[in-house]
C-alpha angles and dihedrals in degrees: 000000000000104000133030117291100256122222133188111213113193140175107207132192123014094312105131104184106102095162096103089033082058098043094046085046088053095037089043085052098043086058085056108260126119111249126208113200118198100189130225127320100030125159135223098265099039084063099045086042096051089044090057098045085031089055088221119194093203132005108216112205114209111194137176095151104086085239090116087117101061109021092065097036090052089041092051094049087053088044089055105041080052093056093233090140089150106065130096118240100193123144142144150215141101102358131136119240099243091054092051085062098053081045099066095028082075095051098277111143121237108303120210127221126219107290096033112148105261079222103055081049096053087042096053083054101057102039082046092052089041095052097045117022126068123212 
């Protein structure tokens, strides 16, 4: 790999708590990748949008809204209309295990609830990025 692994942090929806989105973009930089941070209030299409001018590697969802349903699902179809088949959609947050499943039934990447380990994130990343993108 010649250049930093990039990954787009967002925070999507009305949701205004970016404490955890913050701590996972600084965790995410320390481990050697470029981060990308949205900010708060985005909507589906900013992120894709940003992923795609930004050349992302990985978009990385965080979400306390109960919005999860709706929020992947609707960034996944615009993944794929915009042919960006090679990108990671992981996140976390507030979301129930069985959910999760669904989640990644439909192409959604791991997903990591509150008290993960920042290193098994940064890791999953990696081997992900390793495993499916080409440089």
């Amino acid at each position: 790999m010649n250049r930093p692994i990039r990954v787009l942090v967002a925070k999507v929806g009305l949701d205004g708590h970016d404490r955890g989105a913050k701590v996972i973009a600084t965790s995410l930089r320390d481990a050697g990748m470029e981060v990308i941070y949205t900010g708060l209030r985005q909507t589906a299409e900013m992120v894709v949008n940003t992923a795609l001018q930004e050349d992302v590697d990985a978009i990385g969802i965080s979400i306390l809204s109960g919005a999860h349903n709706t929020v992947f699902p609707k960034i996944l179809q615009l993944m794929h209309d915009k042919k960006m088949n090679d990108v990671l959609l992981t996140g976390g947050g507030i979301i129930p295990e069985d959910d999760m499943k669904k989640l990644n039934e439909l192409g959604v990447g791991r997903l990591f609830p509150p008290g993960t380990p920042m290193h098994e994130i940064a890791e999953y990343i990696k081997d992900w990025t390793k495993t499916n993108r080409s440089f």
